[in-house]
N, CA, C and O of each residue as an XYZ file, in Angstrom:
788
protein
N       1.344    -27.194      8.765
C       1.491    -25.735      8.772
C       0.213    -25.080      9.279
O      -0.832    -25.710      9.115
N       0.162    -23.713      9.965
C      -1.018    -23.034     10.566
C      -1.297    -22.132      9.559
O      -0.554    -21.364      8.949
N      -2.639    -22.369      9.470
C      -3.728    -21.754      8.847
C      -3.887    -20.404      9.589
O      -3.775    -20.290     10.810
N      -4.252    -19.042      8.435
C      -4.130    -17.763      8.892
C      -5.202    -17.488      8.204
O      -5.395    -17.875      7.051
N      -6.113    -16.673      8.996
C      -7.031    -15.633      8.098
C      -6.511    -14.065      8.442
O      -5.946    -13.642      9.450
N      -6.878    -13.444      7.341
C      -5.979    -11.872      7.280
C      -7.106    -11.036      6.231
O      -7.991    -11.433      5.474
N      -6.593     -9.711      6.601
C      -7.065     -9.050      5.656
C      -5.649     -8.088      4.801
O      -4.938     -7.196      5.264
N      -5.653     -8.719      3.436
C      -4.255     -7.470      2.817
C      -4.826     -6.408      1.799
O      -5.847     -6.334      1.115
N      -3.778     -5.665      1.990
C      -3.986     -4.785      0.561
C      -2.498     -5.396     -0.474
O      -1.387     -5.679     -0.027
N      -2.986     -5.466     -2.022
C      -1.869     -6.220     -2.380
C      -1.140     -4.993     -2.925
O      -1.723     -3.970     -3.286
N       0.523     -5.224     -2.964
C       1.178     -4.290     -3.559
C       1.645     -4.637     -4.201
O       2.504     -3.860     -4.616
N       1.614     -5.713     -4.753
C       2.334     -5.955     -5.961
C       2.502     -7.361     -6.344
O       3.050     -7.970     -5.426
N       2.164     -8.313     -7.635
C       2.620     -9.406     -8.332
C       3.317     -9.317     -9.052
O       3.661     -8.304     -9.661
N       3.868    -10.906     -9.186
C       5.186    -11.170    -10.151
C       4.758    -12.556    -10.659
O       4.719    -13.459     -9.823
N       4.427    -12.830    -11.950
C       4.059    -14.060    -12.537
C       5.565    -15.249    -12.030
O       6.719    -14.874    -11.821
N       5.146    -16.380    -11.968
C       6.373    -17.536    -10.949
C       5.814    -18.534    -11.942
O       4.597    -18.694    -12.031
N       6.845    -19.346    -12.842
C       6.088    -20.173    -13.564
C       5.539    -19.981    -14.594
O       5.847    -18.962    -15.213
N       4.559    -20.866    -15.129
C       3.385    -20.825    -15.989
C       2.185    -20.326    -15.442
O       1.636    -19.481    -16.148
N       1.569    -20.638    -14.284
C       0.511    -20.148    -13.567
C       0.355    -19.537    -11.912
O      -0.616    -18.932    -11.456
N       1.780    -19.948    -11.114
C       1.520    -19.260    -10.172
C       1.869    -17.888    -10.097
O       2.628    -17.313    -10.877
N       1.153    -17.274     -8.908
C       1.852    -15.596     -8.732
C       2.465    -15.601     -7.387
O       1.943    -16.230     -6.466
N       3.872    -14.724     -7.200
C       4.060    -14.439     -6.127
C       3.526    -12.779     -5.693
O       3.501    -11.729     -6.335
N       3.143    -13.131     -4.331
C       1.679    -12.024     -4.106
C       2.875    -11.096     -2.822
O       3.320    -11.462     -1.735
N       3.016    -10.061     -3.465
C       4.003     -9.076     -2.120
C       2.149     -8.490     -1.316
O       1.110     -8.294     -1.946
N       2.316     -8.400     -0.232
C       0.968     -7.338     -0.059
C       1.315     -7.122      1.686
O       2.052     -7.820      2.383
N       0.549     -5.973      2.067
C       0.619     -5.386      3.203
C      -0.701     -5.854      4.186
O      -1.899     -5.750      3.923
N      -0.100     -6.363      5.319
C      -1.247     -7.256      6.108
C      -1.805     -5.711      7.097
O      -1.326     -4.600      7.323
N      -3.447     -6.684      7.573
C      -3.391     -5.764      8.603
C      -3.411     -5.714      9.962
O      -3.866     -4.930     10.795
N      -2.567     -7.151      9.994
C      -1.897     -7.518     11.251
C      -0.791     -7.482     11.528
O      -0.496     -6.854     12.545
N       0.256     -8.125     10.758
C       1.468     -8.642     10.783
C       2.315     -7.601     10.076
O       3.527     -7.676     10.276
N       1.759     -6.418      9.093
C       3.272     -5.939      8.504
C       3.054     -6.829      6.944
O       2.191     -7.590      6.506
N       4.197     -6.322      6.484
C       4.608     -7.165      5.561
C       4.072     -8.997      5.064
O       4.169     -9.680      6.084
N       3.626     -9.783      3.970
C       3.318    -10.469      3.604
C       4.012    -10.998      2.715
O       4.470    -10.035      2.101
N       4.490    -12.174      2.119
C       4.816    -12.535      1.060
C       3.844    -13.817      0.816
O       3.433    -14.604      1.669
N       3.627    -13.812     -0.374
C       3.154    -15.420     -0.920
C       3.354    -15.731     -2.001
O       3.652    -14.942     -2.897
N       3.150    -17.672     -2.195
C       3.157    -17.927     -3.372
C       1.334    -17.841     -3.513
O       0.528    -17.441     -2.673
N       1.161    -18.227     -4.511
C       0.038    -18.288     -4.588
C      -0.457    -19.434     -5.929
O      -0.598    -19.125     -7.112
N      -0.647    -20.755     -5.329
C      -0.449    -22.108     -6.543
C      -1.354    -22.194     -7.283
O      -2.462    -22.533     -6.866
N      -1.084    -21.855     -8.830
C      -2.588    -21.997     -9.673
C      -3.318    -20.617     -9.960
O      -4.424    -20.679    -10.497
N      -2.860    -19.552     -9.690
C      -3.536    -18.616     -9.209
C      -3.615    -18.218    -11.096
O      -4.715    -17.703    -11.294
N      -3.301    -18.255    -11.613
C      -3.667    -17.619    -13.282
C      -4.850    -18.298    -13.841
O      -5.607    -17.740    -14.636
N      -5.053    -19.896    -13.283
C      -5.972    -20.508    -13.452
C      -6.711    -20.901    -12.772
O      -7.398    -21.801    -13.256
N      -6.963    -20.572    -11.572
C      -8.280    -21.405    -10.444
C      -8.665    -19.877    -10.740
O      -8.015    -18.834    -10.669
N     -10.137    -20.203    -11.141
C     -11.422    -19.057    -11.032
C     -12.203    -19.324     -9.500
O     -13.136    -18.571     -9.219
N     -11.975    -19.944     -8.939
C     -12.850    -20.581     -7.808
C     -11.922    -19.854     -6.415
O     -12.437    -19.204     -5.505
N     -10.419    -20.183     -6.567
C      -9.552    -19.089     -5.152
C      -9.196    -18.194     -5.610
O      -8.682    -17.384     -4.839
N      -9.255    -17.866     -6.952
C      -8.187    -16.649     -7.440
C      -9.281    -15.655     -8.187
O      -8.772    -14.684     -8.746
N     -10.706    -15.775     -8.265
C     -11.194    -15.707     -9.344
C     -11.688    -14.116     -9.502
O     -12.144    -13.449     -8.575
N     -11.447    -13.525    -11.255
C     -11.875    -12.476    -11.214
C     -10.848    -11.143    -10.677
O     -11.234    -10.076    -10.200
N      -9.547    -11.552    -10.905
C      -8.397    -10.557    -10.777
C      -8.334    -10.466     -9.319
O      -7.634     -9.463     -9.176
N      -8.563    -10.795     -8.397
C      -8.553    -10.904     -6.975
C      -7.345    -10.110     -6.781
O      -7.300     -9.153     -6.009
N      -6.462    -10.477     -7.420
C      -4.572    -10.388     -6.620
C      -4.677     -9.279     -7.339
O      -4.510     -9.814     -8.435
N      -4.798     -8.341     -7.548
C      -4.696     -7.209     -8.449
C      -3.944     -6.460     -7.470
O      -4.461     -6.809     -6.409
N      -3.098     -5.700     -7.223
C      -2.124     -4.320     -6.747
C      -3.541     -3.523     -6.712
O      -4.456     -3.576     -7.533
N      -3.422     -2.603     -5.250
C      -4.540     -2.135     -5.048
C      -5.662     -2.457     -4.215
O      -6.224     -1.657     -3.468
N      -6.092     -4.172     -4.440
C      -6.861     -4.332     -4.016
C      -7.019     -4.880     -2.597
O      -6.010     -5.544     -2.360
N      -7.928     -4.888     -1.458
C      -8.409     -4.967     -0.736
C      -9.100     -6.526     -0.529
O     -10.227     -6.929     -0.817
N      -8.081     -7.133      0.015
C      -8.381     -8.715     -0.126
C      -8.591     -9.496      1.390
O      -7.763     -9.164      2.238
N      -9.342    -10.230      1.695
C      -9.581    -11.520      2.474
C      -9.348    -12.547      2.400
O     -10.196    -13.345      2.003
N      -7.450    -13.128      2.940
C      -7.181    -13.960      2.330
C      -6.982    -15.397      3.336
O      -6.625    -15.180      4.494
N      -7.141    -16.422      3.037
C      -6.773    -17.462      4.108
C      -5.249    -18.192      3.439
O      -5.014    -18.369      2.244
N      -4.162    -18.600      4.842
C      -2.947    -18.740      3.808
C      -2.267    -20.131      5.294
O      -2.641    -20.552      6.388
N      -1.504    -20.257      4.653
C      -0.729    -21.532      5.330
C       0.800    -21.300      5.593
O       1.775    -21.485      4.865
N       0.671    -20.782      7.014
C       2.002    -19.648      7.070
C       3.407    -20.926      6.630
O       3.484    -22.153      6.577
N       4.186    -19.948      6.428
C       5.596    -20.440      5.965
C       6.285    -21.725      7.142
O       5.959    -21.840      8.323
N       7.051    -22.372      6.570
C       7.272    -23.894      6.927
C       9.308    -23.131      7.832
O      10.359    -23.140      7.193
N       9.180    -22.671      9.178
C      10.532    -22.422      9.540
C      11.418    -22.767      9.178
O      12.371    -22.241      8.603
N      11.023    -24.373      9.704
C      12.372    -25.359      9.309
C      13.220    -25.125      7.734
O      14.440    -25.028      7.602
N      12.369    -25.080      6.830
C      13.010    -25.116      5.526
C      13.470    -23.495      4.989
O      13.977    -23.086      3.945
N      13.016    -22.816      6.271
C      13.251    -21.309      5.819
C      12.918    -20.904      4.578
O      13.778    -20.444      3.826
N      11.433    -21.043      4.159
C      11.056    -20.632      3.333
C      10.585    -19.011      3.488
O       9.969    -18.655      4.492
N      10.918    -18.086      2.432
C      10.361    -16.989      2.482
C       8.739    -16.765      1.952
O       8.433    -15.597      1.714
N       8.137    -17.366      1.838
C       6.721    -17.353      1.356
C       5.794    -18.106      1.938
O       5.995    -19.291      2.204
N       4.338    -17.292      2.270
C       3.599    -18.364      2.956
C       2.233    -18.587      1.829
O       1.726    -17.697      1.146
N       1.861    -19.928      1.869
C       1.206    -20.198      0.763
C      -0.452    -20.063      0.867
O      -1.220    -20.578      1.679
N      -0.682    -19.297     -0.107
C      -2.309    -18.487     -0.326
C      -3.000    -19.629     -0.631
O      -2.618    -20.337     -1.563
N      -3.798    -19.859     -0.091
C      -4.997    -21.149     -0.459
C      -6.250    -20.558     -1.085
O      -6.900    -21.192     -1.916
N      -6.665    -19.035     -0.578
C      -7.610    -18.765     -1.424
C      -8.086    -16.875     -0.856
O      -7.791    -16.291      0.187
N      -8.606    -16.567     -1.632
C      -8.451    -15.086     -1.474
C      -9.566    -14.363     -2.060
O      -9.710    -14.462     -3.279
N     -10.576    -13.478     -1.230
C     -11.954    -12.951     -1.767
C     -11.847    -11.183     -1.500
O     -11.418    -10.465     -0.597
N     -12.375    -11.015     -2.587
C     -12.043     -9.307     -3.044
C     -13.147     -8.477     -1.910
O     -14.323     -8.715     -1.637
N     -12.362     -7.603     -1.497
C     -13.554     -6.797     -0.170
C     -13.994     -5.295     -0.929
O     -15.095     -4.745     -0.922
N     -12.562     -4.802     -1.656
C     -12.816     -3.198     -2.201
C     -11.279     -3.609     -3.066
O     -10.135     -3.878     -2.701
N     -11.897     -3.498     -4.227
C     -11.269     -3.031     -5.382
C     -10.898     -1.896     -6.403
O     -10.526     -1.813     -7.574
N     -11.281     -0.820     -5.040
C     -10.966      0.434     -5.440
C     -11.034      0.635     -6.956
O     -10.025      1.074     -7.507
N     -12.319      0.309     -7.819
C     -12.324      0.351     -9.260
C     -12.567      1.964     -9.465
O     -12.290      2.434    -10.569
N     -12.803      2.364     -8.986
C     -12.811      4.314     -9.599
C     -10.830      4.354    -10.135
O     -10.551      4.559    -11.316
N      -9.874      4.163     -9.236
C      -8.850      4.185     -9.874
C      -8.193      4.030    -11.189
O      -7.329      4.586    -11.867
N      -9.155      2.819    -11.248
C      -8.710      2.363    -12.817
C      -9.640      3.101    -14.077
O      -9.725      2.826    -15.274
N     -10.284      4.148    -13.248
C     -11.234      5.218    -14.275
C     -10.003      5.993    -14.941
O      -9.927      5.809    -16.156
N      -9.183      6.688    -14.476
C      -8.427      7.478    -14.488
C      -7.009      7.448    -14.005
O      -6.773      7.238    -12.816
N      -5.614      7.742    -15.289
C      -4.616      7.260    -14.856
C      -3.787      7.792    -14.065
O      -2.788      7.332    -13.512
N      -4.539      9.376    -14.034
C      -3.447      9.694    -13.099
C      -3.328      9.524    -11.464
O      -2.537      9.918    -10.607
N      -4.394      8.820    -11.480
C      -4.849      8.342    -10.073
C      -4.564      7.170     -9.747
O      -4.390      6.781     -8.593
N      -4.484      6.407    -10.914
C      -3.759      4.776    -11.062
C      -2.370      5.059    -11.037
O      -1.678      4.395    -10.266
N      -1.908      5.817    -11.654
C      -0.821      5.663    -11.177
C       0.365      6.732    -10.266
O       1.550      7.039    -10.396
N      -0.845      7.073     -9.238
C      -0.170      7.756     -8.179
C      -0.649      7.006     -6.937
O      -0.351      7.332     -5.788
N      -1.719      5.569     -7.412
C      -1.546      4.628     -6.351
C      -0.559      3.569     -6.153
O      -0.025      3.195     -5.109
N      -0.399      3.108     -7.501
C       0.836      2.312     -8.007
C       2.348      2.850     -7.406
O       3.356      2.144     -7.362
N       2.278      3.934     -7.062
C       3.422      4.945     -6.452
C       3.356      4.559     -5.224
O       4.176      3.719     -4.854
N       2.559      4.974     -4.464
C       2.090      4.696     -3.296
C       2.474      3.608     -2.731
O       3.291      3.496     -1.817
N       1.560      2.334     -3.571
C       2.094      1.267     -3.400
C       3.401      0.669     -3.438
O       3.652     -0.327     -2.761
N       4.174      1.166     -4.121
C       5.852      0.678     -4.455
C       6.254      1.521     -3.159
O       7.027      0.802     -2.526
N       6.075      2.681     -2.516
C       6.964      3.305     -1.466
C       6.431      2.758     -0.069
O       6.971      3.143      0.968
N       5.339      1.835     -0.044
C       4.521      1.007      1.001
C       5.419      0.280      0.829
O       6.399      0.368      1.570
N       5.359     -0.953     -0.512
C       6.532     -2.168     -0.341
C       8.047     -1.704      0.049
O       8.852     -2.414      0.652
N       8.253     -0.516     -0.363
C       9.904     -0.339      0.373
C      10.122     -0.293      1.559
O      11.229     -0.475      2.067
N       8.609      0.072      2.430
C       9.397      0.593      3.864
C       8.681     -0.462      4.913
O       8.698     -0.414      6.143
N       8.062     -1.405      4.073
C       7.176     -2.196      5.039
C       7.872     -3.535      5.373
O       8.805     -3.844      4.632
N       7.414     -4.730      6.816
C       8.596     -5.172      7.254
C       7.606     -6.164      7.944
O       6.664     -5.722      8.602
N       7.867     -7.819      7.762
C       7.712     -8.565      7.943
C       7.319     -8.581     10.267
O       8.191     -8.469     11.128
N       6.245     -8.704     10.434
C       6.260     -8.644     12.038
C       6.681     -7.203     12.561
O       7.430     -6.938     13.502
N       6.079     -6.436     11.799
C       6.575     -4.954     11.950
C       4.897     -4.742     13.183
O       3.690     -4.972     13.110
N       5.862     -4.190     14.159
C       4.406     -3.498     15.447
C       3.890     -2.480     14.506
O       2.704     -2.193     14.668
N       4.350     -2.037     13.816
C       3.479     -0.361     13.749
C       3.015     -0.821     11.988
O       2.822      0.015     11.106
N       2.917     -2.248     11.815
C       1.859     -2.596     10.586
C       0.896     -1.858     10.244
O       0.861     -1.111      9.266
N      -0.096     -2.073     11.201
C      -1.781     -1.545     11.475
C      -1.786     -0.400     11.192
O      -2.711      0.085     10.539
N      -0.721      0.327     11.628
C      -0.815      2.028     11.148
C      -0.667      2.098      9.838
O      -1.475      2.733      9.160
N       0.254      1.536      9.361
C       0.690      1.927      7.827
C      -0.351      1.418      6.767
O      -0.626      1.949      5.691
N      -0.914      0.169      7.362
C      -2.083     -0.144      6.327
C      -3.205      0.398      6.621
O      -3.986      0.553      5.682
N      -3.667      0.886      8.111
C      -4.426      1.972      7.942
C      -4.489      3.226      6.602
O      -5.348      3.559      5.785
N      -2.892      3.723      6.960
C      -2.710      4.841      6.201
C      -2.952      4.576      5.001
O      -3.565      5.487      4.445
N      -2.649      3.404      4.141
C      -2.180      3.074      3.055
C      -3.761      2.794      2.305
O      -4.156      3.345      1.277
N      -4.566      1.718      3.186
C      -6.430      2.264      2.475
C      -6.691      3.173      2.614
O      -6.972      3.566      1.482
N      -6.915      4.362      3.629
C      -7.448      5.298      3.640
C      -6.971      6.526      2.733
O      -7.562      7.603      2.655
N      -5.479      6.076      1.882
C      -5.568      7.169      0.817
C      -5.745      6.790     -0.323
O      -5.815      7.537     -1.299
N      -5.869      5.151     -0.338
C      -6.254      4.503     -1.591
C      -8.060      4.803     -2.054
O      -8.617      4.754     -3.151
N      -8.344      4.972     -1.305
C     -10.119      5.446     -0.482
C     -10.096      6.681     -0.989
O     -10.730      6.981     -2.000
N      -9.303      7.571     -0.274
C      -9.592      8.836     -0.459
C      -9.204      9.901     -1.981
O      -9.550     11.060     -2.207
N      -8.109      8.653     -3.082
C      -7.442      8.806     -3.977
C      -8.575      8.887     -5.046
O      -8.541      9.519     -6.102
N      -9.869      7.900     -4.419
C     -10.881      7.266     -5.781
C     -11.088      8.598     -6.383
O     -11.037      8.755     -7.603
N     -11.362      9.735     -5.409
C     -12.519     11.112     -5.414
C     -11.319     12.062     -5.434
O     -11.695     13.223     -5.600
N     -10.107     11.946     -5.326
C      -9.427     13.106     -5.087
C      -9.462     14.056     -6.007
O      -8.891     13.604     -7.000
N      -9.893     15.313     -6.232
C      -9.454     16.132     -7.484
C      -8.040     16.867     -7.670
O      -7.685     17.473     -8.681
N      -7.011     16.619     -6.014
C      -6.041     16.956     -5.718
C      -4.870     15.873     -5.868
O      -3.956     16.123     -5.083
N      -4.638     14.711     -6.678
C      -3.749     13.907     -6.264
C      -2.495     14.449     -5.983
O      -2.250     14.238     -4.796
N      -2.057     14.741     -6.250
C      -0.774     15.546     -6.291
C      -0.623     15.917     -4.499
O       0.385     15.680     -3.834
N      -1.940     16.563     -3.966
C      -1.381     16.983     -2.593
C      -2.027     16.079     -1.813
O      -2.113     16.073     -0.586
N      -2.499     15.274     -2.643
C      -2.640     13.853     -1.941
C      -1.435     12.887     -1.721
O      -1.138     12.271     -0.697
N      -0.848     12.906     -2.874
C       0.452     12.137     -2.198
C       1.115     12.685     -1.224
O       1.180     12.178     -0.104
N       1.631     13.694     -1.527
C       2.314     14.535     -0.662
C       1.555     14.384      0.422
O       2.401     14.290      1.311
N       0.553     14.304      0.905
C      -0.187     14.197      2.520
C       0.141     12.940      2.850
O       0.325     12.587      4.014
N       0.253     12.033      1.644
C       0.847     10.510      2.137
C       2.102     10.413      2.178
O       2.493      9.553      2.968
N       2.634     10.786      1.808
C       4.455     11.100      1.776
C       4.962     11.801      3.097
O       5.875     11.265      3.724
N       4.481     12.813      3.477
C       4.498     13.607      5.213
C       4.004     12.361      5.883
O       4.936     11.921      6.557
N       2.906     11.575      5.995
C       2.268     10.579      7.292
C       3.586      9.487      7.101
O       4.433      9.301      7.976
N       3.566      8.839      5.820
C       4.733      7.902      5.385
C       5.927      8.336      6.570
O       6.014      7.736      7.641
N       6.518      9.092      6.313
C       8.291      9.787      6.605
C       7.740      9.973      8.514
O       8.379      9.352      9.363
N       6.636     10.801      8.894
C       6.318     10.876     10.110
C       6.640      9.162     10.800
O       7.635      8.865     11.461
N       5.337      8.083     10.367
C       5.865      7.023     11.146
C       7.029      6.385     10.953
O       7.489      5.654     11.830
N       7.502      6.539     10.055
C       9.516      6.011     10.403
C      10.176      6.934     11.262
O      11.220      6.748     11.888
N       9.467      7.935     11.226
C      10.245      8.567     12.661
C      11.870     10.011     11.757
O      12.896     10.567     12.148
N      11.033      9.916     10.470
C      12.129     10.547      9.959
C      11.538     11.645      8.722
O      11.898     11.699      7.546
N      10.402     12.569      9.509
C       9.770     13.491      8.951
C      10.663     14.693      9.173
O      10.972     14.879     10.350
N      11.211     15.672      8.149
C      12.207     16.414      8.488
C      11.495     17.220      9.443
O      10.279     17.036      9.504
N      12.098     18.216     10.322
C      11.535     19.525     10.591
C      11.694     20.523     10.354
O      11.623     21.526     11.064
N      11.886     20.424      9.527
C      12.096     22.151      8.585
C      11.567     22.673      7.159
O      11.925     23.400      6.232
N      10.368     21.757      7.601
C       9.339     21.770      6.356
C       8.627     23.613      6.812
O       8.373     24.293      7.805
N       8.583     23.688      5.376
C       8.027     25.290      5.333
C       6.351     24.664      5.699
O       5.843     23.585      5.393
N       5.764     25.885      6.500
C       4.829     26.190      7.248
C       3.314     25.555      6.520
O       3.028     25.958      5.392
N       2.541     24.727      7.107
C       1.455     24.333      6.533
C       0.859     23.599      7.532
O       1.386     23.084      8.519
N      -0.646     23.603      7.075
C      -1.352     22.672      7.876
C      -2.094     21.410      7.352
O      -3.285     21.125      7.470
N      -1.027     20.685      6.706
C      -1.638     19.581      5.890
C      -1.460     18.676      6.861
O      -2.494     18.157      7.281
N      -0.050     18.206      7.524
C      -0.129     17.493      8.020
C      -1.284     17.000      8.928
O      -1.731     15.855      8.996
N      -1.709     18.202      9.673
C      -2.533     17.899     10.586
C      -4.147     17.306     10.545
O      -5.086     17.096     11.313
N      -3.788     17.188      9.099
C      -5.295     16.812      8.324
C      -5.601     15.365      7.792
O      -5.086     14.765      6.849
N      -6.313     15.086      8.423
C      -7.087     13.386      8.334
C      -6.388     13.745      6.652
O      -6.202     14.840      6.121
N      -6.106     12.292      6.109
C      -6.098     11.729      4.468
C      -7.545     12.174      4.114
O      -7.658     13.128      3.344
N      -8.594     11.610      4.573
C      -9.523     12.080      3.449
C      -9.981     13.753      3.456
O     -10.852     14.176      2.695
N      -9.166     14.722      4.552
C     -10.074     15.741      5.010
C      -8.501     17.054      3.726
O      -8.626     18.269      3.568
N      -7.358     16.211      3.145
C      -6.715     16.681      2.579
C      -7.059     18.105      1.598
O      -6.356     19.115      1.618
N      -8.197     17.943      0.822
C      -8.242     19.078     -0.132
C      -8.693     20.240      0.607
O      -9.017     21.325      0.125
N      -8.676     19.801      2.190
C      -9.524     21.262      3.287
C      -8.382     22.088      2.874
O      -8.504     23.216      2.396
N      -7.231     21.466      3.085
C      -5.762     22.822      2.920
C      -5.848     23.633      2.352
O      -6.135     23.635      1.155
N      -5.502     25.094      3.413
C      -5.503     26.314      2.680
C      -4.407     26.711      2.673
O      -4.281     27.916      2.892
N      -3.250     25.954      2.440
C      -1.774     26.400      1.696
C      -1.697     27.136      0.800
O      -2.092     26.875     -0.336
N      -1.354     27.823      1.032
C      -0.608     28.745     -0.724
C      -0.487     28.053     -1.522
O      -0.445     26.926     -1.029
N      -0.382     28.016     -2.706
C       0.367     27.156     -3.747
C       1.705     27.286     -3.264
O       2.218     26.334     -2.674
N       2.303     28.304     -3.435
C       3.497     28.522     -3.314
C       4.415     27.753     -2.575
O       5.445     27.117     -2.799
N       3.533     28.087     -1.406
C       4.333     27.186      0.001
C       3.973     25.374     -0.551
O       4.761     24.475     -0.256
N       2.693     25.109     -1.355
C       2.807     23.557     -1.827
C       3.905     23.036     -2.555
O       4.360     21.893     -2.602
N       4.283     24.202     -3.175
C       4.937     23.875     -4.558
C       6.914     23.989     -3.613
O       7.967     23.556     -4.080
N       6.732     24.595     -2.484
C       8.358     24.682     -1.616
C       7.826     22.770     -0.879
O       8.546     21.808     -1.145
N       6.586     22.615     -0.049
C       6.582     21.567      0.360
C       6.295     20.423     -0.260
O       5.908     19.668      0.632
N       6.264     19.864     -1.286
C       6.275     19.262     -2.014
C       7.455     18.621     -2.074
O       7.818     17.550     -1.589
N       8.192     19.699     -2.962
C       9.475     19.414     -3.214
C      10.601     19.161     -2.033
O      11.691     18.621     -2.226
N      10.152     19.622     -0.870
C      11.149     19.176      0.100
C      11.189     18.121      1.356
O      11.926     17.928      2.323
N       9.555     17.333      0.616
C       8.783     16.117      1.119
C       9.717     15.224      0.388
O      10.518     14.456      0.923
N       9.506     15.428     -1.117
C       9.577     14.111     -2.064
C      11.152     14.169     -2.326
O      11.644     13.344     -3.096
N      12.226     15.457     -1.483
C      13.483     15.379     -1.838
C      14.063     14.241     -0.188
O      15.176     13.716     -0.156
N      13.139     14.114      0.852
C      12.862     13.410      1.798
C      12.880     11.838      1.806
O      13.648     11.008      2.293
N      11.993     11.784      1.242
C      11.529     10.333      0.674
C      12.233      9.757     -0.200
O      12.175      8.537     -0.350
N      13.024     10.542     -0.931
C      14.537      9.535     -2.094
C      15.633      9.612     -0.995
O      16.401      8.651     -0.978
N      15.803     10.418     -0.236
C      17.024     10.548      0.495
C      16.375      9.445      1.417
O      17.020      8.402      1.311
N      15.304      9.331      2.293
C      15.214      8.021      3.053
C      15.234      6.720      2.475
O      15.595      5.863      3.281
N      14.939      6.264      1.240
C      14.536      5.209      0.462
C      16.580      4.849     -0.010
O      16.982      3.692      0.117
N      17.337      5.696     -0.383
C      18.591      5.567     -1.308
C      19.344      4.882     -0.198
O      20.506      4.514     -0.376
């Protein structure tokens, strides 16, 4: 099997076993990732120090998937932490409006997907910009508009604002009304269940 070096952000584990994890995470080459990951509850040496954590910002080397047997998983040999976005875990409402984030990344993301690089662009740079946000709230929502934009299925009849047009980290510049946040908001995130259902 061929040996891969990558860089992911992970979105999510699922304990497999007694000690392995299967590792969902977003590459920033390829799109979509799956792995097993053998030993990983107990090797401190490839796994060591919460590495696989959701969130984090990993360097991983892996042993892509075996065709013939059509396996869906390619197997993690070992994996070193780059940014562990630990300010998140200061505060929950920021933990868990990345954890959000992350689950609407794993829904729309896609194995050999071309437009990968963008989405995991997008996807650190609001995990980045989430550490400091004092706005989460119109932080998602700025990730929820970029989200729906690259699927190609951003409505147009969003009431009037200039968020979109604003870098992720340059988000709290918006001088929206509340008002108009509190109409676009709601007709972002009524967007995003209707694309996801």
């Amino acid at each position: 099997m061929q040996r891969e070096r990558d860089r992911i952000i992970v979105l999510r584990t699922i304990k497999h076993g007694e000690s392995d994890l299967i590792v969902h995470a977003l590459s920033s080459q390829v799109g979509r990732l799956n792995f097993i990951a053998k030993g990983a509850m107990r090797s401190k040496k490839r796994f060591g120090g919460g590495v696989l954590e959701p969130t984090h910002f990993v360097e991983v080397l892996y042993k892509k998937k075996d065709e013939q047997i059509e396996s869906p998983l390619h197997f993690l040999e070992e994996a070193k932490l780059i940014n562990g976005f630990e300010s998140l875990r200061l505060n929950y409402d920021r933990l868990q409006t990345a954890f959000y984030l992350l689950q609407l990344v794993s829904k729309v993301s896609q194995e050999n997907d071309w437009y990968g690089q963008e989405l995991f662009n997008l996807t650190g740079n609001t995990l980045r910009a989430l550490e400091s946000s004092e706005q989460p709230e119109l932080l998602k929502t700025h990730f929820e508009m970029k989200l729906l934009a690259s699927q190609g299925v951003l409505p147009p009849d969003l009431p009037e604002n200039d968020l979109y047009d604003l870098k992720i980290s340059d988000h709290e510049k918006s001088r929206m009304p509340k008002a108009t946040f509190g109409l676009l908001r709601n007709r972002v995130h009524h967007a995003i269940n209707s694309y996801l259902d």
